[in-house]
LOKOLTI-212776 format. One line per 4 residues: their letters; for each residue x, y, z of C-alpha. Coordinates in nm, 4 decimals. Layout:
N
a) X,Y,Z; ...
//
This chain:
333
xxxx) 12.0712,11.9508,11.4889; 11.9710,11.8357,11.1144; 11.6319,11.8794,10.9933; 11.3656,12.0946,11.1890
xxxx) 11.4052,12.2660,11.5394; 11.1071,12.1435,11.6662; 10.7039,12.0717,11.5241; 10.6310,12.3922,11.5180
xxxx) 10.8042,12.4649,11.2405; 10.6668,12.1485,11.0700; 10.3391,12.2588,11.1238; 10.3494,12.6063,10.9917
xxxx) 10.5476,12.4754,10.6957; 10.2509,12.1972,10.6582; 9.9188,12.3465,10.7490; 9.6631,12.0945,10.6141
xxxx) 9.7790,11.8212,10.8677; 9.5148,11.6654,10.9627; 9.5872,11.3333,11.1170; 9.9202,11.2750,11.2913
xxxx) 10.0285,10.9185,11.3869; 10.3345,10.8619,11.6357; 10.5176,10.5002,11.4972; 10.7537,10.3095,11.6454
xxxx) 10.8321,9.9800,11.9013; 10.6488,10.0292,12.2660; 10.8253,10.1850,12.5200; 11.0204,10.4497,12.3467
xxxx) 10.7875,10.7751,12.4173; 10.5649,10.7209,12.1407; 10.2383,10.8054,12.4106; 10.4269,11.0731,12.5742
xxxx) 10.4538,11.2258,12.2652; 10.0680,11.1910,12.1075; 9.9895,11.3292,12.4854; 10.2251,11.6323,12.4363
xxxx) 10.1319,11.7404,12.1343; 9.7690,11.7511,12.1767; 9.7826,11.9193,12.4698; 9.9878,12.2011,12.3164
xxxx) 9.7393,12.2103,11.9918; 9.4467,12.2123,12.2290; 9.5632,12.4108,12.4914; 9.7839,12.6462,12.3469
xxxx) 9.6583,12.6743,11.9875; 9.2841,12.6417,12.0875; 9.2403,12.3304,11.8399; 8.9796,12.0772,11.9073
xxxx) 9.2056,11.7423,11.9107; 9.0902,11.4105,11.9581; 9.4306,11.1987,12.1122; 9.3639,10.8175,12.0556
xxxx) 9.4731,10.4719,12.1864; 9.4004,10.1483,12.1108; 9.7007,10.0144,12.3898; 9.5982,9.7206,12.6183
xxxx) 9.8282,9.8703,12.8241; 9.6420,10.1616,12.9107; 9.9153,10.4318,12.8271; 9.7032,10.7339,12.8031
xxxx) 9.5348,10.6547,13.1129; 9.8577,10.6272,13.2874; 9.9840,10.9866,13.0968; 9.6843,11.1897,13.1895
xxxx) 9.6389,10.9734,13.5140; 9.2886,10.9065,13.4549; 9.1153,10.5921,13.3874; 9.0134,10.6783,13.0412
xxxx) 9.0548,10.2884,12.9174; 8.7037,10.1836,12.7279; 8.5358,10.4923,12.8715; 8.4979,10.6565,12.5403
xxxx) 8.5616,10.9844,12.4725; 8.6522,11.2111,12.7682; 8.7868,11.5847,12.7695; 9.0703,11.6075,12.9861
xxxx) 9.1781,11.9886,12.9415; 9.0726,12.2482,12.7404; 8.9784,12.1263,12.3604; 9.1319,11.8176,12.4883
xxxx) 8.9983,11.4776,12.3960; 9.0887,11.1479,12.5165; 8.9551,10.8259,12.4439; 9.1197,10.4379,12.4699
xxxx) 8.9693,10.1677,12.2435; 8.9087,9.8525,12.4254; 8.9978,9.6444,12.1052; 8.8683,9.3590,12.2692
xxxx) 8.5285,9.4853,12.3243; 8.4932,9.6539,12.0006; 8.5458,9.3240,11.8276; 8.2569,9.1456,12.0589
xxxx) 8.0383,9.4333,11.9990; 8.1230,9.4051,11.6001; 8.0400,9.0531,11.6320; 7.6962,9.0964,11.7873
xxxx) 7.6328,9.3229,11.5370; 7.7252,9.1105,11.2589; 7.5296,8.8427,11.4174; 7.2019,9.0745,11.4375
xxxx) 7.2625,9.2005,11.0637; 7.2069,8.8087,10.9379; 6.9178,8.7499,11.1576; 6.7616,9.0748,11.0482
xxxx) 6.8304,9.0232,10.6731; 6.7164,8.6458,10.6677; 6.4475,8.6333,10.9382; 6.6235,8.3915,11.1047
xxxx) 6.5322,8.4187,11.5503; 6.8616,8.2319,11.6046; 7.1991,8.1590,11.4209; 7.2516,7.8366,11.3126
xxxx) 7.5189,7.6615,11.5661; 7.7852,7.6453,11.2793; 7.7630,8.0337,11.2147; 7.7613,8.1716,11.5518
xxxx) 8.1014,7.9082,11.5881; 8.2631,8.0920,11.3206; 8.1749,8.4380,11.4145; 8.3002,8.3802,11.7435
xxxx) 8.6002,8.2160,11.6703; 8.7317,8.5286,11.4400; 8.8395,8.7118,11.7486; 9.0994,8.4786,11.7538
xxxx) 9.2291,8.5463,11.4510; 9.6053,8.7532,11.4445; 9.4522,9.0431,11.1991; 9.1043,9.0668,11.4342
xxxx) 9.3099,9.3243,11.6412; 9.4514,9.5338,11.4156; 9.1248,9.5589,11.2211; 8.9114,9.6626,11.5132
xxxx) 9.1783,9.9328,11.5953; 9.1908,10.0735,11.1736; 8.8184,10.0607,11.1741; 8.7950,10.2686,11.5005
xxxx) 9.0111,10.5131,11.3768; 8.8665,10.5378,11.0272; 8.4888,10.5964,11.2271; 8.6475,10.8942,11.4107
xxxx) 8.7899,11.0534,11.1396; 8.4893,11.0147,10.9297; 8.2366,11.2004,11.1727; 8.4563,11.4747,11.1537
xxxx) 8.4422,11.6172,11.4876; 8.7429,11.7587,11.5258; 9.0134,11.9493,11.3415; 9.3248,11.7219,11.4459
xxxx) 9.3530,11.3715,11.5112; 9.6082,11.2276,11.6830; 9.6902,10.8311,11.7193; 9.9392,10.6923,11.9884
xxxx) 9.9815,10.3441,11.7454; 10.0423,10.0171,11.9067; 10.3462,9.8573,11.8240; 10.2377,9.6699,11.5550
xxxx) 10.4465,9.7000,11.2406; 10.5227,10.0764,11.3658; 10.1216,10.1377,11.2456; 10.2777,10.0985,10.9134
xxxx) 10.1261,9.7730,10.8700; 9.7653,9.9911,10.9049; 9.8358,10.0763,10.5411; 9.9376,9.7203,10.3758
xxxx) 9.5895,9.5974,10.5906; 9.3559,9.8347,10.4683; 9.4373,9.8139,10.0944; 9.4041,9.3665,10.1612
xxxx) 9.0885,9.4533,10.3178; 8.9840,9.6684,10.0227; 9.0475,9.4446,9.8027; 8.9221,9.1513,9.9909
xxxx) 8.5634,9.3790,10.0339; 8.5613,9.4369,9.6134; 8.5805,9.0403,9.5907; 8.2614,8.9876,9.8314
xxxx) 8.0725,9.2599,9.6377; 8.1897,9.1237,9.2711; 8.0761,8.7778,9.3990; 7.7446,8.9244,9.5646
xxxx) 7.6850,9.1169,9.2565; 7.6782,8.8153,9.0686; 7.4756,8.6200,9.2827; 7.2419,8.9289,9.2353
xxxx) 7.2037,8.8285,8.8458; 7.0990,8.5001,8.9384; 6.8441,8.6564,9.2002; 6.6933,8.8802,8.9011
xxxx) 6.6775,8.5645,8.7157; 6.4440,8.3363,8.9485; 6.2607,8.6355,9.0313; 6.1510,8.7153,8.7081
xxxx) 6.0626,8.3743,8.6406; 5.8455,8.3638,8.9777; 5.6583,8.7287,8.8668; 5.8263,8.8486,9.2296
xxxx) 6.0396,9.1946,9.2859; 6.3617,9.1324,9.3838; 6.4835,9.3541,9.7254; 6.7393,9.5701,9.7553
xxxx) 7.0459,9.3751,9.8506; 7.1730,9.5044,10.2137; 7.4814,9.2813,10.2094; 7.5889,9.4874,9.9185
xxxx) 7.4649,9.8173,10.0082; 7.6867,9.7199,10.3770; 8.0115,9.5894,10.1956; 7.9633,9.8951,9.9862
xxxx) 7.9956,10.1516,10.3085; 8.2938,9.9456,10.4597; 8.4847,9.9963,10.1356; 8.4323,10.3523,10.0910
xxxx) 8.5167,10.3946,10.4752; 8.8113,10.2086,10.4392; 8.9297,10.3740,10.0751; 8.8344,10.7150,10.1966
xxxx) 9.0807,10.6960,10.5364; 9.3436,10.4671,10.3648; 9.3359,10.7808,10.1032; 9.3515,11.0145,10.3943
xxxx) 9.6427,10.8071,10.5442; 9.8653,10.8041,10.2610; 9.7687,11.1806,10.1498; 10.1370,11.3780,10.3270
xxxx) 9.9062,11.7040,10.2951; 9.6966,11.6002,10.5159; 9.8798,11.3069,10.7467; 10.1726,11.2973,10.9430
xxxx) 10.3651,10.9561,11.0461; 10.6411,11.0461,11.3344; 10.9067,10.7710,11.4438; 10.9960,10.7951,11.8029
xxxx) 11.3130,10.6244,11.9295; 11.5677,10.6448,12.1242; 11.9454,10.6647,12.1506; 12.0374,10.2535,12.1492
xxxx) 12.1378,10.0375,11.8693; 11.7987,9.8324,11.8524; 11.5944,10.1373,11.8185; 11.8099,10.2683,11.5115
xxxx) 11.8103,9.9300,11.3857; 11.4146,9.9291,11.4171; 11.3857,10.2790,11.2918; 11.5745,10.1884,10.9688
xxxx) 11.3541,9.8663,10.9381; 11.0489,10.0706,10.9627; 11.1846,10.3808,10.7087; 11.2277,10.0758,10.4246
xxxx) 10.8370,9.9806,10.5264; 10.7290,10.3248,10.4699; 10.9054,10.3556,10.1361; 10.7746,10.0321,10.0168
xxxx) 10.4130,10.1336,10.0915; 10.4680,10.4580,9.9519; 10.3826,10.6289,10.2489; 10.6197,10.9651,10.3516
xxxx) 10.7949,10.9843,10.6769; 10.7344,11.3112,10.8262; 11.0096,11.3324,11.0719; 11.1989,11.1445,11.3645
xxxx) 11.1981,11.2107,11.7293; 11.4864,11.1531,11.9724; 11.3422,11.1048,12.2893; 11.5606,11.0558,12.6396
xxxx) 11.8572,11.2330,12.5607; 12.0712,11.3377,12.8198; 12.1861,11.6798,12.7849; 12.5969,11.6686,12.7019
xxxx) 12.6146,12.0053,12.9433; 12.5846,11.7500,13.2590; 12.9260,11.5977,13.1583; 13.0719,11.9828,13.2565
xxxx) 12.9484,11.9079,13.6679; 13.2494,11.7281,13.8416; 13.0214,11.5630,14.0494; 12.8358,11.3978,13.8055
xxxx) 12.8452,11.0415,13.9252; 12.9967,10.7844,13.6819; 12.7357,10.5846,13.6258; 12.5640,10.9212,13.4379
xxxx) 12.8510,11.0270,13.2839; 12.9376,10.6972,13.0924; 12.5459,10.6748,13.0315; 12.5764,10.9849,12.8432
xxxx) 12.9176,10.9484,12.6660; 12.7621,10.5462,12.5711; 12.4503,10.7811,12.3929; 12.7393,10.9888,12.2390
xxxx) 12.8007,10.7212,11.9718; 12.4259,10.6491,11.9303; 12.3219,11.0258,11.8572; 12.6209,11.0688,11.6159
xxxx) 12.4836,10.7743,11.3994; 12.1377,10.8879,11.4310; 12.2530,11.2131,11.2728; 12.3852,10.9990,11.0117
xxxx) 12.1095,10.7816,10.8821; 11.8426,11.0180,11.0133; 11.9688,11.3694,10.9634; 11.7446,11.5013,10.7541
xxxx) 11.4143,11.3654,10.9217; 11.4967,11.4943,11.3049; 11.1947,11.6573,11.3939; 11.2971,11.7076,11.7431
xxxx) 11.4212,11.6228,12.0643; 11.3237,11.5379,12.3816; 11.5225,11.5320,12.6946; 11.5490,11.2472,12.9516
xxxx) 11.3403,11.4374,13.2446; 11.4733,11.4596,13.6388; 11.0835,11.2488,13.6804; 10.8136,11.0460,13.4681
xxxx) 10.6765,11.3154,13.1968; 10.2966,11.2494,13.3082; 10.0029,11.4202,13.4112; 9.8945,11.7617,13.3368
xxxx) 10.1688,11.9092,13.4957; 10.4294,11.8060,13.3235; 10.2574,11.7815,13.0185; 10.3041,12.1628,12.8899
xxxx) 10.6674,12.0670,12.9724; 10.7214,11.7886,12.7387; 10.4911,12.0060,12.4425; 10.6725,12.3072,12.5016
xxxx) 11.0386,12.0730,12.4523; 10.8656,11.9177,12.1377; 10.7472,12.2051,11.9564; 11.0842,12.3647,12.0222
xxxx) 11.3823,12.1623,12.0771; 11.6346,12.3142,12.3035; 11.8806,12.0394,12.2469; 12.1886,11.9900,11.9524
x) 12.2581,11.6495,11.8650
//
């Protein structure tokens, strides 16, 4: 195998990590993997981890086989923290609180009609998602709580897109606080000229805290000291073909690809049993081709490898299983 023999060597060699984010299309092991290695951090290492997920789908629910989906944060082992972002909810309760915030700062006891239209229709909008999910993460990080973070990202982009978003939003957040600030001149003016005080202004004091929330974890996020992305894919042509896609993302946003991981691989010892059944055997010689140009393109960022498992690599059972084959690969590509 090219590249490391597993994450443990990544981590010793790279200490500081403190946010690691598995990338890559849905499907492909991306949750088994976030699962895996906070177990073995928590468990093994004694590291408070926080594991995240912001999939609809309920993946880490269905990995720990618990119902952990918009229950907040629940320890499911040792050191072991679990909690699944109901996006959808998030955004409704981020709405109601934007709602309360214009009431509050112009004594208003109801929304004008045309507002509350607006706010509400905003959940609709494509980017509504993906913001509720970068400002949950960057509110987790910033308490602090815990000394790794780990993000199972939804398929969007490969989580690269996280990046591109938060420096638009950043800049979209200086534009309302330039504009506000000027407003703020004309404020000073008429107050002057009625002998009145003018009050601090809360719309800028708010944009204020969502830009240094968003700088300080987009900062965090591109910082390779401190965050990891892993790819996870598999042995097929799409998921090379998506893996490249998403390498040229990373490079464009200047963000460094910590490593790759091949998940489902069947071992090539099995071809060695003559009763392998056929259907196997050409299964694994059709992966042959697939791992050889993996090596190729991806040599030097194989992190490690995961076999394809006898069952479903769930629960806390097989968990240790699954951290113990991703800390230390036992397979050669």
């Amino acid at each position: 195998m090219v590249g490391l023999t597993g994450l443990k060597e990544f981590f010793e060699k790279n200490p500081s990590i403190k946010v690691v984010i598995f990338a890559g299309k849905g499907g492909l092991g991306k949750t088994t993997c976030s699962a895996a290695l906070a177990y073995h951090m928590a468990v093994n290492e004694g590291r408070k981890v926080l594991c995240f997920s912001t999939d609809p789908q309920a993946s880490l629910s269905d990995i720990f086989e618990r119902d952990l989906f918009g229950k907040g944060v629940i320890e499911v082992a040792r050191n072991l923290y679990v909690v699944e972002i109901d996006a959808d909810k998030r955004i409704a309760e981020y709405q109601e609180e934007i709602r309360n915030k214009i009431k509050t700062m112009y004594g208003l006891e109801k929304i004008p009609d045309e507002i509350d239209e607006y706010i509400s229709s905003t959940s609709a909008e494509p980017a509504m998602y993906e913001s509720a999910t970068y400002d949950a993460m960057a509110e987790l990080v910033a308490a602090g709580e815990y000394d790794l973070y780990i993000f199972d990202m939804p398929p969007f982009g490969h989580g690269v897109r996280m990046v591109a978003m938060a420096e638009i939003l950043t800049a979209w957040v200086d534009k309302l606080s330039e504009a506000r600030r000027e407003a703020q001149k004309y404020e000073a003016v008429a107050a002057s000229l009625k002998g009145t005080k003018v009050s601090e202004d809360e719309v800028l004091k708010e944009l204020e805290l969502i830009r240094n929330k968003m700088k300080a974890f987009t900062d965090l996020l591109v910082d390779n000291t401190k965050t990891a992305f892993f790819m996870v894919l598999v042995p097929e042509s799409m998921a090379i073909l998506d893996t490249e896609r998403a390498l040229a993302m990373f490079n464009d946003l200047g963000i460094t690809l910590s490593g790759v991981v091949v998940n489902r691989v069947y071992p090539k010892t099995l071809l060695n049993d003559p009763d392998l059944p056929d259907f196997l055997r050409n299964r694994i010689l059709d992966q042959e081709k697939y791992l050889r140009e993996i090596k190729e393109k991806f040599g030097k960022y194989i992190a490690a490898v995961l076999p394809a498992y006898e069952r479903e690599p769930k629960g806390l059972d097989m968990l240790p299983r699954v951290a113990a084959d991703l800390m230390i690969s036992k397979i050669e590509l």
